[in-house]
C-alpha positions in Angstrom: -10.7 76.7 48.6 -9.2 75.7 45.2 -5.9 75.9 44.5 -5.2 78.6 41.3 -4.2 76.1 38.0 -0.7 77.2 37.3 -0.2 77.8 33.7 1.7 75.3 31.4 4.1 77.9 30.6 4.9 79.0 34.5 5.1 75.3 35.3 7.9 74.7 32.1 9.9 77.8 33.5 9.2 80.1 30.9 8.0 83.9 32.1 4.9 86.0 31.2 7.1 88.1 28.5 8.8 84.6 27.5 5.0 83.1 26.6 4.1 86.5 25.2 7.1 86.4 22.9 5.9 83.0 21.2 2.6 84.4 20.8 3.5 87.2 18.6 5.9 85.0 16.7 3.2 82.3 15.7 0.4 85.0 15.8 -2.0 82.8 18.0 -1.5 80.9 21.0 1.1 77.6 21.0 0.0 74.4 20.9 0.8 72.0 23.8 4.1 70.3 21.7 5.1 73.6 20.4 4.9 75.3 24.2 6.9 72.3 25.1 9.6 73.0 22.3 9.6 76.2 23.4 10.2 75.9 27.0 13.3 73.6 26.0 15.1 75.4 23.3 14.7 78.8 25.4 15.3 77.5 28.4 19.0 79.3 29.9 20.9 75.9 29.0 20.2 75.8 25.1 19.1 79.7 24.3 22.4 81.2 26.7 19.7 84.0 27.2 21.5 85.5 30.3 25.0 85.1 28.2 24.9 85.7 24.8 25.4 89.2 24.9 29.0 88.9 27.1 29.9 85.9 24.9 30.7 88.5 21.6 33.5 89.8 24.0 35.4 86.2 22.5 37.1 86.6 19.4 38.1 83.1 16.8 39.1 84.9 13.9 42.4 83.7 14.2 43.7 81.6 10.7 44.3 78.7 12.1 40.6 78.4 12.9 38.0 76.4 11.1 34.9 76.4 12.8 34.6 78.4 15.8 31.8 79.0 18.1 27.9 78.4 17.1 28.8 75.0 16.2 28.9 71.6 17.9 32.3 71.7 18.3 35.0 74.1 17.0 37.6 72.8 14.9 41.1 74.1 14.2 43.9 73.3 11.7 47.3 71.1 12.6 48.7 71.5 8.8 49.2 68.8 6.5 45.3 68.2 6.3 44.6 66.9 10.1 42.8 69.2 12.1 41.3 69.1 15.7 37.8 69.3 17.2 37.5 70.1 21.0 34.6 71.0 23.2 33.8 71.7 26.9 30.4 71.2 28.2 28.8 70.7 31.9 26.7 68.1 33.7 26.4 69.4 37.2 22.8 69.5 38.2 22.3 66.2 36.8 25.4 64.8 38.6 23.7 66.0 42.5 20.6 64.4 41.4 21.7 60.8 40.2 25.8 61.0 40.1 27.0 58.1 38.0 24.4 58.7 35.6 25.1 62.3 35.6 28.4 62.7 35.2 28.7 59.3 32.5 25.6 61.2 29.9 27.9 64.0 30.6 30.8 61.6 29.2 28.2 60.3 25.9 27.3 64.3 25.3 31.1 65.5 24.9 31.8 62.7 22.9 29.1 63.0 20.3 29.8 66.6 20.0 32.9 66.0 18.8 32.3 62.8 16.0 29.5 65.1 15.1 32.2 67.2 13.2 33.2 63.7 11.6 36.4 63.8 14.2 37.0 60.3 15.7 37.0 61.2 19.4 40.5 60.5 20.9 40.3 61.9 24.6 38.6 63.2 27.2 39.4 65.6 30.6 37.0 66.0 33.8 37.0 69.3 35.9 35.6 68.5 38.6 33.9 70.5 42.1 32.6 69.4 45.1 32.0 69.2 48.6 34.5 68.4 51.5 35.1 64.7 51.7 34.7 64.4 55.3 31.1 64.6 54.5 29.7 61.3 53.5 27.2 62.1 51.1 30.0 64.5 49.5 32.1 61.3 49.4 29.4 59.4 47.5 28.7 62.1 45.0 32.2 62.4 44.3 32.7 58.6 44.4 29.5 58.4 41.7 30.6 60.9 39.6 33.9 59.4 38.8 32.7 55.9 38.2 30.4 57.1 36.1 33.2 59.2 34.1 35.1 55.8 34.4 32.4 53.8 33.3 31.6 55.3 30.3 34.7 56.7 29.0 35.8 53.1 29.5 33.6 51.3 28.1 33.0 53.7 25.1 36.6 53.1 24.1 38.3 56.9 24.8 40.6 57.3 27.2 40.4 59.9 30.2 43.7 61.8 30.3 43.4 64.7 33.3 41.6 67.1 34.8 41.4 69.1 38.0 39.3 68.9 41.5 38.3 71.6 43.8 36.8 70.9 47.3 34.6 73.3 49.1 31.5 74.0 51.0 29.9 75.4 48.4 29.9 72.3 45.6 28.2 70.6 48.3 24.9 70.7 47.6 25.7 71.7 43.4 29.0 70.0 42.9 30.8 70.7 39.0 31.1 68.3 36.5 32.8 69.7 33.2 34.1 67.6 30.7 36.5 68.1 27.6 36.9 66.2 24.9 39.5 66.3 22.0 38.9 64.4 18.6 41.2 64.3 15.3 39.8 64.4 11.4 41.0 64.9 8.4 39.9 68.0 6.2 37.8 66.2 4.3 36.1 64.2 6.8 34.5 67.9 8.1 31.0 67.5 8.9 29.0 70.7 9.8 25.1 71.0 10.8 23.4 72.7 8.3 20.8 71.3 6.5 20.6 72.0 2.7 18.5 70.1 -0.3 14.5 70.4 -0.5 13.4 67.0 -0.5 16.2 65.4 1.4 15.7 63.1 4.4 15.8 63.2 7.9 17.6 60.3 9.7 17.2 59.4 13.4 20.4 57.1 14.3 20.7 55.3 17.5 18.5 54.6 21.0 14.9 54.6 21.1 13.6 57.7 22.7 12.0 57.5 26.1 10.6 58.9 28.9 14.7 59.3 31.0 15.8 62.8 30.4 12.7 64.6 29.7 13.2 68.2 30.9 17.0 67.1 31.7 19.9 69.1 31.2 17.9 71.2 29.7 15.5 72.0 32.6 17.7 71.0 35.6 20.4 73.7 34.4 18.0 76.6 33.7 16.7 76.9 37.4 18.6 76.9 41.7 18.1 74.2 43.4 16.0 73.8 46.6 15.7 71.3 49.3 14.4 67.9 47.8 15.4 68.6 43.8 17.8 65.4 44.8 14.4 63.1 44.2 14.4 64.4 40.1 15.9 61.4 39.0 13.4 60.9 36.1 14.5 63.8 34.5 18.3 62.6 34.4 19.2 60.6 31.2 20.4 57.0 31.3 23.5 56.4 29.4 24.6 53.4 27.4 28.7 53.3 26.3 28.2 50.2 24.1 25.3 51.8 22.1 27.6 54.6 22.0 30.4 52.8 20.7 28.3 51.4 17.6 27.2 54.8 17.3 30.7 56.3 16.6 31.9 53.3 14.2 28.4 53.8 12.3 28.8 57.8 12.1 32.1 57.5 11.1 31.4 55.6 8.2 29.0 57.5 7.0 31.2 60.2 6.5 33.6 57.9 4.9 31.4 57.2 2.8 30.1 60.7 2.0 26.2 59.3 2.8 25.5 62.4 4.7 24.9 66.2 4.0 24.3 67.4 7.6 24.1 65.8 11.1 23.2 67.1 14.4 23.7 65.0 17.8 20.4 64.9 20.0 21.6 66.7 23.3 19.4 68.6 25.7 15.8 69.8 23.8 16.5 66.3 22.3 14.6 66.2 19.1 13.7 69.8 19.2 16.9 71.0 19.4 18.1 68.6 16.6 15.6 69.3 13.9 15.1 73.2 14.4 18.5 73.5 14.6 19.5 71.3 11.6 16.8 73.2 9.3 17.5 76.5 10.4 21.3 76.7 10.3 20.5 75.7 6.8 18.0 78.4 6.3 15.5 75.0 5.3 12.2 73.6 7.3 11.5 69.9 7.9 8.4 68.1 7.9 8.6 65.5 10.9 6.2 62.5 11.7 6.9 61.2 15.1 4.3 57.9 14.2 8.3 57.3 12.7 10.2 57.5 16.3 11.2 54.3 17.6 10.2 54.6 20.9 10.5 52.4 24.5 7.6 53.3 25.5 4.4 53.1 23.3 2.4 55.9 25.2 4.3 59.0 25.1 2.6 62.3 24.2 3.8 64.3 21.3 5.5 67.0 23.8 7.6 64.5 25.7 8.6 62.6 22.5 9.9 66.2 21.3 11.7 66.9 24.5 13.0 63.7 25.6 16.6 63.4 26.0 17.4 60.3 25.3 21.2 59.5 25.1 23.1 58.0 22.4 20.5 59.7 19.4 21.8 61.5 16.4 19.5 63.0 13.1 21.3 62.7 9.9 20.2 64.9 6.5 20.7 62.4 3.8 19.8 62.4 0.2 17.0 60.4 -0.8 19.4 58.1 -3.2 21.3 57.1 -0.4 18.8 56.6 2.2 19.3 52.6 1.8 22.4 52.8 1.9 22.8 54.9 5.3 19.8 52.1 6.7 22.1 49.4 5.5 25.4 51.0 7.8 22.8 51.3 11.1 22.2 47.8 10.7 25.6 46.5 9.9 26.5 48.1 13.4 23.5 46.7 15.0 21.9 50.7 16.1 17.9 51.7 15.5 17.5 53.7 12.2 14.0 55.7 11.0 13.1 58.1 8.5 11.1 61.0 10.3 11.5 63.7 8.4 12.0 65.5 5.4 13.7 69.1 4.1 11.4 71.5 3.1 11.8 74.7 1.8 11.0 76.6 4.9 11.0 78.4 6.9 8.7 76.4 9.2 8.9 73.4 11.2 6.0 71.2 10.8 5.2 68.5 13.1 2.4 65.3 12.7 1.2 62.8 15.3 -0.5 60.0 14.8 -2.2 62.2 11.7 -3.0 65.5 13.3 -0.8 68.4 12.9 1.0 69.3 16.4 3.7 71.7 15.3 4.2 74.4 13.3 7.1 77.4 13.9 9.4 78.8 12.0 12.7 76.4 12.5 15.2 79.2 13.2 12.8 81.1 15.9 13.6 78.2 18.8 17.3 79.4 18.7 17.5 82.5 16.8 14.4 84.0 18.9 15.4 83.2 21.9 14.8 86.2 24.6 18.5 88.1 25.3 18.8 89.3 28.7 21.2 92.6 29.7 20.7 91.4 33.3 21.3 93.9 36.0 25.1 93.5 37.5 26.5 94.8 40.8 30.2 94.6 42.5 29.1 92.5 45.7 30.1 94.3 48.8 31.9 91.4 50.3 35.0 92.5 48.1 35.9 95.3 50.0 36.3 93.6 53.2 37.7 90.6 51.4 40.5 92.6 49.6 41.3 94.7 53.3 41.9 91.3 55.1 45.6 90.5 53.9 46.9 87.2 54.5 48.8 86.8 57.6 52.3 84.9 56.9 54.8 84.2 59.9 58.3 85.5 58.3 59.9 82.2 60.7 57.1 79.6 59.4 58.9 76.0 59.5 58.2 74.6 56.0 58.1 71.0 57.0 55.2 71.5 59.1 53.7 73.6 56.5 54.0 71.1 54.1 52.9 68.1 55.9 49.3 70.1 56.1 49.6 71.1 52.8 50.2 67.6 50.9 47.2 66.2 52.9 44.7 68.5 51.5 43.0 66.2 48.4 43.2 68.9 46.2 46.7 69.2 46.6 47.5 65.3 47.2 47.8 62.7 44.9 44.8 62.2 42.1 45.7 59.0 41.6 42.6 57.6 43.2 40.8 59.1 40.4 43.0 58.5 37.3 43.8 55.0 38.1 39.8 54.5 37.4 40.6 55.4 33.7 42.2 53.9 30.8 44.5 56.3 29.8 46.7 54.4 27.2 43.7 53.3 24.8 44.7 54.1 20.8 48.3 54.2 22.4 48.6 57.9 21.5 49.7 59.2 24.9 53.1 60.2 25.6 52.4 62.1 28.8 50.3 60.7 31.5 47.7 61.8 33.8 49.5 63.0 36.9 52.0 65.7 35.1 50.7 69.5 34.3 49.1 68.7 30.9 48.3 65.7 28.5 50.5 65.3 25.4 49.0 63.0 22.5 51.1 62.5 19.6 49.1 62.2 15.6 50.0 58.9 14.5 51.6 59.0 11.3 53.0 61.9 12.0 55.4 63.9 14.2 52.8 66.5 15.2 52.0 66.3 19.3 49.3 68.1 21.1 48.5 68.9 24.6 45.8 69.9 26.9 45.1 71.3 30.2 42.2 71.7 32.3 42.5 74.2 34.9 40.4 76.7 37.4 40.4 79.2 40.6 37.1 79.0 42.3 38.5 80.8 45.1 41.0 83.0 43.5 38.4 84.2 41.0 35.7 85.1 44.0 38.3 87.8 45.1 38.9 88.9 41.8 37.1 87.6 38.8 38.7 89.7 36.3 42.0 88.4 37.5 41.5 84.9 38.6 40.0 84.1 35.3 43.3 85.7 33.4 45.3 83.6 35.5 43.6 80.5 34.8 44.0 81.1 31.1 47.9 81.5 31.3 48.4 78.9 33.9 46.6 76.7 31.7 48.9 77.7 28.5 51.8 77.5 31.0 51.0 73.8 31.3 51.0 73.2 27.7 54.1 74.7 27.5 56.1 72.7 29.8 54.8 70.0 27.9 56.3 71.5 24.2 53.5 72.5 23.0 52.4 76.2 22.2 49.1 77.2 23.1 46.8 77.2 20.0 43.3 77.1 20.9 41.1 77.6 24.2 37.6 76.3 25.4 35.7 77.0 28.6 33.0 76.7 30.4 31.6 79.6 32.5 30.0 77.7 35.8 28.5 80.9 38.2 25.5 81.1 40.2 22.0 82.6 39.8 22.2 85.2 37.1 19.4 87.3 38.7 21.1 88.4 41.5 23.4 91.3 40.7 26.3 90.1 42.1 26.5 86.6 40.3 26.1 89.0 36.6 28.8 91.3 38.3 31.2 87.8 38.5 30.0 86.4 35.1 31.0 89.8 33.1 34.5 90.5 35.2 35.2 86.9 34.4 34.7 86.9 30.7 36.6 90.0 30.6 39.5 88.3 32.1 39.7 85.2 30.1 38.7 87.2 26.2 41.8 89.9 27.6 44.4 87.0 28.8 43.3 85.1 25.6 44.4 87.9 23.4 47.6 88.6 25.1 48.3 85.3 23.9 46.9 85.0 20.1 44.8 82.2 21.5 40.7 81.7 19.8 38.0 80.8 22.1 36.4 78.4 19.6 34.0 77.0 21.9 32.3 76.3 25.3 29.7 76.6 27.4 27.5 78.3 30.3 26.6 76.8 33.2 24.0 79.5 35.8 21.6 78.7 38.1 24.5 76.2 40.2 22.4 77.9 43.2 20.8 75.7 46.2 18.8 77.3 48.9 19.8 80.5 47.8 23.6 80.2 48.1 25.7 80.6 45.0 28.3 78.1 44.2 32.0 80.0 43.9 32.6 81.4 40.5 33.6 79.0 38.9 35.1 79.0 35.1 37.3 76.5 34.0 39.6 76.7 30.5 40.4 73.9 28.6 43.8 74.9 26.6 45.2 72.7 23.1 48.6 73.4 22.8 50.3 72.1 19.7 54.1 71.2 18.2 55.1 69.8 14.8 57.3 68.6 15.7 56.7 66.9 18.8 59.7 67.1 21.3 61.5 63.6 21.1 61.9 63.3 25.1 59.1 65.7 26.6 59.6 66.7 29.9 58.1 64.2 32.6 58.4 64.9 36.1 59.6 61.4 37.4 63.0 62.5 35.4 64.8 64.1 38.7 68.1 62.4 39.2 71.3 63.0 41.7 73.1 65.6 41.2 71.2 67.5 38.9 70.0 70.8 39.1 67.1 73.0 40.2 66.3 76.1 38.5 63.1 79.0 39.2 62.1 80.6 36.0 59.8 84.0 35.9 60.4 86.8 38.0 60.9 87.0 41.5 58.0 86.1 44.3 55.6 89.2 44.9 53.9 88.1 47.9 50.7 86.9 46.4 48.6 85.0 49.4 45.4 85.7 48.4 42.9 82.6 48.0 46.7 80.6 48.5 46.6 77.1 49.9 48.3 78.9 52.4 45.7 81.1 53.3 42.8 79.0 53.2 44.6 75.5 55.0 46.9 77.3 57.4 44.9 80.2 58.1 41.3 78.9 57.5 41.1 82.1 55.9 39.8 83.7 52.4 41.1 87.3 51.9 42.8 89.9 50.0 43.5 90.6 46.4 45.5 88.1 43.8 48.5 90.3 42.1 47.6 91.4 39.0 49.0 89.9 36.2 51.3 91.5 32.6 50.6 89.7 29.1 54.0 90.5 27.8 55.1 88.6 30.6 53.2 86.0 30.4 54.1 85.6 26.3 57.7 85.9 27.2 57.3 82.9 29.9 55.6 81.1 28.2 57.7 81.0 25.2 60.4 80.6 27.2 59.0 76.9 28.6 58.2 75.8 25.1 61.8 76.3 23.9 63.0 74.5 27.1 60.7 71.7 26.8 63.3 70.6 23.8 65.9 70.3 25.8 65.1 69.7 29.5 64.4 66.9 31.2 61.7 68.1 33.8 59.8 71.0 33.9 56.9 71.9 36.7 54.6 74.7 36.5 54.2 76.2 39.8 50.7 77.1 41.2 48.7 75.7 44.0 50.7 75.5 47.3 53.7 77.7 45.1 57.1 76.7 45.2 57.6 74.3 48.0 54.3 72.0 46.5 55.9 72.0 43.5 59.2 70.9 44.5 57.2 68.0 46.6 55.7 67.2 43.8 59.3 66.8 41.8 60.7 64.6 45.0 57.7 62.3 45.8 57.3 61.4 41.7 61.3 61.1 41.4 61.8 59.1 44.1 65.0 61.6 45.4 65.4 64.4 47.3 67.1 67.5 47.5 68.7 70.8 49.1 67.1 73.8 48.1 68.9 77.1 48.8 68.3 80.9 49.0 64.6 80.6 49.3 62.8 81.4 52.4 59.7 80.0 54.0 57.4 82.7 52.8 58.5 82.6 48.7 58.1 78.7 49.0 54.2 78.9 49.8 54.1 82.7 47.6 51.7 81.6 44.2 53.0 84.3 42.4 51.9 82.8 38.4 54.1 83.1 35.3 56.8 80.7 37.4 57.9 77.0 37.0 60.9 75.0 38.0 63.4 73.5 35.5 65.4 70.2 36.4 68.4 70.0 34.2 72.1 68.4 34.3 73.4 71.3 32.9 75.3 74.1 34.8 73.5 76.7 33.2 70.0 77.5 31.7 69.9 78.5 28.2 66.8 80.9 28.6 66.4 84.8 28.4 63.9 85.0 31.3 65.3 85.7 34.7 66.0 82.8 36.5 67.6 81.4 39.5 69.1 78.0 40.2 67.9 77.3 43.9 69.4 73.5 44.6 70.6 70.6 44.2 68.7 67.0 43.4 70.2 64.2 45.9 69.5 63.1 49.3 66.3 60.9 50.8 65.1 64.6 52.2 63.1 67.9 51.0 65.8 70.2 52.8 65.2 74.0 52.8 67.6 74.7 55.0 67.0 77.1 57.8 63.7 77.0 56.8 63.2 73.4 57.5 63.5 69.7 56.4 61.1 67.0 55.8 61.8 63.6 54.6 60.3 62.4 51.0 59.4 59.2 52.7 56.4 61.2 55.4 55.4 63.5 52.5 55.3 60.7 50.0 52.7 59.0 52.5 51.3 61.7 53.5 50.8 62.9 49.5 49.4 59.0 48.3 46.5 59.1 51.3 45.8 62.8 51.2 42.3 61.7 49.0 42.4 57.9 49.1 42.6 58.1 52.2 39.7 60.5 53.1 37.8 58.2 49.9 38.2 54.8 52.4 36.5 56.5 55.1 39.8 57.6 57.3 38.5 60.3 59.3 40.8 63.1 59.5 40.7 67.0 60.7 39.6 68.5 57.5 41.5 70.8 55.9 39.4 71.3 52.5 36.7 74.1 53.9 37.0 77.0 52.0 35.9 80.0 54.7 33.3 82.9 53.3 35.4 86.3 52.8 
């Protein structure tokens, strides 16, 4: 019996009403290349089909903006001329299938979004998700994925600053790799992606385009994963840093130069996306010959040379009086340069190969025409058994034992296993290290300073999207602050599961309610990000998981920012924000202690939150050690102070249950004053000195065990030591 031929359009993971769509558009059936253009651009990872709709709840109209979202980066202004480009994007399906190479293409996309907009990239920040560690293949993924971040940030020149890990069941088999990057520019070195100028030229800049990373990010994003997807490695791209590098220097001084008019990096859709996108943000067509693709392999069919993604490619519009000139730049920095195209009029894209006409589609129909999809949405039921099982906390819990679990859990030890892999003091602009709440870079030249944090909730926002996702958004700003720095602009990137199933919509919406609501409590523009579905394997959803990426700025920079290796004898300790309010839910408590995963995070109030925050920006000028409290609440934090200090100290008034509470809005300030100069209520709570972390009658632990037990928590668990794990994140 034969087997039914699936068609080409079911087999690129396009629908029926998808296929029907592009029929009506070109008014007769697609050619093979154009069906594979299709496929690409529409697929969820480029079109945002599921999203779009949801996304117009972000608003970026704020002054201070320049470019917000729709671009490759958005781009806001630091005064004086300099202005910053930041952008969040994800590699996670590629990173299960081939790790290192997953996560470093991840690295080369980020950064060439950003010296796309003629910004000189200056740092990057990894989110990252995975499986327990006491699981060896969730040890190598994790293991890969940070080399590769390593590797290619590294060699590339830009220094990794932070980020954030999460560990649970549910990133084993789809772990999350996000990664921010941050890049500087003057005004006039602005670079958008608009074509403009019939008769202009089409430059492809960098590698030769291959067979690696056809159907990539673009495919491997836009559909669950089953048993065996592992075995795609094909389809992930193969990076190369040093080609990279020449690429930057060579972009860079095109702009310098003013040689180009437009210029779009080729990401996922590779070539598709680049010249549809180019023409029709520019309202232009292009006529492309692909005979003028350098190429590694000789063979390739028109479709595959369209959809490759290829790393380390970008297509420059150029005028035709300086086309020798921007040939002359490629090979002064040594990269592959070719003519394939040229501005037309429009509106169509027209394709040739090898003579014969293989293409032809309006430019702006691969984006603008892409389906949009009001996808069914559902509350899951698991909520209201979640939110009736309330944490149970002993009132007599000895905090010493507590901790000693606690600082053992990787997520809550010491990163240092992963930061040390990075070169965080390239360009010698960083002032605050990886290992403190956020970044701080200053502007050379200058006394302006910004900072950045990474953050997220996977488990806080399963009990409560809405309010998990608020949280991360203030906590995030809250980092900044400590730091000096006021928040100024947010990024994120929305990581959830399979958008067809109700519940998964249900998440998406309730989340992107939470951050656009927290981001305008705080003035803050979403100028950019990204959306990440289908992180589904065998028909389990990951954890919702969106993570922010806040700037924070200050002109001027504070001349001694608070560090948290600043804790001295004698000094004090102080608890800023309002009191504890018994808020267990999805608390490290909660899930280590109690192997448990129930009831609802507090709800959170934006005056508050402007008034704390303001509050640690003011103090940052002054103080020498602030700490934003958060995972593990009070009595982590305090750990945290002690094991980077070096000292100890007697803390007072506080009982076990507020020092594991994670009420938000709170931090610690660490001062030699007597007094506090702040309007927000606050406490001091104790005293620095000592070799112990003394809580009184709620118990003692020395800093030497929790220092220990703090270093090893994941470098530990990454040599192999085999230890009861605490990093399981139990179903509600």
């Amino acid at each position: 019996m034969t087997t039914p031929r699936v068609p080409d359009h079911i087999r690129l993971g396009m629908t029926d009403d998808e296929y029907q769509i592009i029929v009506e558009i070109l008014g007769r059936e697609p050619l093979d290349a154009e069906l594979a253009m299709y496929s690409v651009m529409w697929s969820e990872h480029c079109s945002y089909k599921s999203s779009r709709t949801h996304l117009a709840r972000f608003t970026s109209d704020q002054p201070w903006v320049v470019v917000g979202p729709g671009e490759n980066a958005g781009v806001v202004d630091l005064g004086d001329g300099w202005l910053a480009a930041l952008r969040i994007e994800s590699h996670n399906h590629p990173t299960y299938v081939e790790p290192y190479q997953g996560a470093a293409t991840g690295v080369g996309g980020i950064l060439r979004d950003i010296f796309t907009m003629g910004a000189r990239p200056v740092a990057l920040w990894d989110p990252l998700r995975f499986g327990p560690l006491d699981e060896p293949h969730n040890r190598y993924l994790f293991e890969g994925a940070v080399s590769g971040i390593a590797g290619y940030g590294n060699a590339v020149g830009v220094p990794t600053l932070g980020g954030e890990v999460e560990f649970a069941d549910r990133f084993s088999k789809n772990p999350l790799v996000n990664v921010m990057a941050l890049g500087i520019l003057k005004r006039e070195q602005l670079v958008l992606s608009a074509a403009s100028g019939e008769g202009n030229l089409a430059i492809l800049l960098g590698n030769a385009t291959g067979r690696d990373g056809i159907g990539g990010a673009s495919i491997l994003a836009s559909a669950s994963f089953e048993e065996g997807d592992e075995e795609k490695r094909p389809s992930v791209q193969v990076g190369d840093p040093f080609e990279e590098k020449k690429l930057i220097e060579a972009c860079l001084e095109l702009y310098d130069r003013g040689l180009v008019v437009a210029i779009q990096d080729l990401g996922a859709a590779g070539i598709s996306c680049a010249t549809s996108e180019i023409a029709g943000n520019g309202g232009m067509g292009m006529e492309v010959d692909l005979d003028k693709v350098h190429l590694r392999e000789g063979d390739m069919t028109p479709g595959e040379i369209l959809m490759s993604e290829s790393q380390e490619r970008m297509l420059a519009v150029v005028t035709p009086e300086n086309e020798a000139d921007v040939l002359a730049v490629a090979r002064k920095w040594e990269i592959d340069a070719s003519t394939i195209g040229v501005i037309t009029r429009g509106p169509d894209l027209v394709v040739y190969s090898k003579g014969e006409l293989v293409c032809e589609v309006p430019a702006a129909s691969l984006a603008d025409d892409a389906p949009r999809y009001d996808r069914p949405s559902q509350r899951p039921g698991y909520l209201d058994e979640a939110w009736a099982e309330e944490p149970q906390i002993p009132i007599g819990l000895d905090a010493g034992d507590v901790l000693r679990t606690l600082l053992d859990d990787p997520a809550i030890g010491d990163r240092s296993w992963i930061f040390r892999q990075y070169d965080h003091m390239l360009f010698l602009n960083t002032v605050i290290a990886p290992g403190h709440d956020g970044s701080l870079l200053r502007i050379k030249g200058t006394k302006k300073g910004v900072a950045v944090s990474t953050d997220g909730d996977s488990l806080r926002i399963y009990l409560d999207p809405r309010r998990g996702s608020a949280r991360i958004v203030f906590e995030s700003a809250l980092n900044v602050a400590v730091t000096g720095a006021a928040p100024y602009a947010l990024v994120d990137n929305l990581n959830f599961g399979n958008p067809e199933v109700p519940g998964v919509m249900w998440q998406f919406i309730e989340s992107v309610e939470g951050l656009a609501w927290a981001c305008e409590e705080l003035d803050v523009p979403v100028v950019g990000g990204n959306v990440s579905f289908y992180n589904q394997t065998d028909g389990v959803d990951i954890y919702p998981s969106p993570v922010v990426g806040m700037l924070g700025f200050c002109d001027p920079m504070p001349e001694h920012p608070p560090r948290l290796d600043r804790a001295r004898e004698d000094m004090t300790v102080w608890l800023v924000g309002e009191d504890a309010r018994h808020d267990f839910a999805a608390s490290a408590y909660d899930r280590i202690i109690n192997n448990n995963l129930g009831g609802r995070p507090v709800d959170v109030d934006g005056g508050e939150a402007r008034r704390v925050i303001a509050a640690a920006v003011m103090l940052a000028y002054e103080t020498p050690l602030l700490h934003d409290i958060s995972i593990g609440g009070l009595a982590v934090a305090l750990a945290e102070i002690s094991i980077i200090s070096g000292v100890g100290m007697t803390i007072e008034g506080v009982s076990g249950r507020e020092l594991f509470d994670e009420t938000p809005l709170r931090f610690i300030a660490v001062t030699h004053a007597d007094r506090l100069d702040t309007d927000e209520p606050h406490r001091r709570i104790g005293t620095i000195g000592g070799n112990t972390l003394d809580f009184g009658e709620a118990g003692v632990l020395s800093v030497a065990e929790a220092t220990d037990i703090w270093r090893n928590a994941l470098s530990g668990r990454m040599a192999g030591r085999s230890t009861e794990s605490t990093q399981r994140s139990p179903d509600a």
